[in-house]
C-alpha positions in Angstrom: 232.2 102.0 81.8 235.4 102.8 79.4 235.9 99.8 78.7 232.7 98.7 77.8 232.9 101.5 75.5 235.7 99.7 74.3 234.6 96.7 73.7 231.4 98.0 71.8 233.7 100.3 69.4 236.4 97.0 69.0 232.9 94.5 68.1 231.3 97.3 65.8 235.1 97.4 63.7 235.2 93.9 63.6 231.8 93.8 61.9 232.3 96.2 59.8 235.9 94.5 58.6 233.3 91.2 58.2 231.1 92.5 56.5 233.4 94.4 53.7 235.7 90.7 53.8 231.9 89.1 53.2 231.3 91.5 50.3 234.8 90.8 48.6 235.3 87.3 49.1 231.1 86.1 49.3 231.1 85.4 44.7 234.6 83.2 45.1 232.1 81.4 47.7 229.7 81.9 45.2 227.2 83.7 46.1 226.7 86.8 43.7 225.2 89.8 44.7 225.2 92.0 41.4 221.8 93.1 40.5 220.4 90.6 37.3 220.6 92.9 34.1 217.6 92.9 32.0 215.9 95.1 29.6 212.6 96.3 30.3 210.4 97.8 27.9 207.1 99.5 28.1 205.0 101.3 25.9 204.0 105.1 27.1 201.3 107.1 26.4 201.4 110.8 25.8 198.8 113.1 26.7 199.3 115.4 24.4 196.3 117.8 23.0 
């Protein structure tokens, strides 16, 4: 049973070490994951008496 434990903590640290390496190295790959910047405008109302 301990080293099942084992194993699961060793595979949940490799994928987190994946995933981070993913996150650094994925735009020289080039796939980009910063949210597009736009402007958005919309007119508002106020309810004002």
């Amino acid at each position: 049973m301990r080293r099942l434990f084992k194993l699961l903590l060793y595979l949940v640290c490799l994928a987190f070490i994946a995933v981070v390496a993913y996150a650094y190295i994925g735009p020289w790959f080039g796939y980009d994951f910063s949210e597009p910047q736009t402007e958005i405008r919309e007119p508002v109302e106020l309810d004002v008496d």
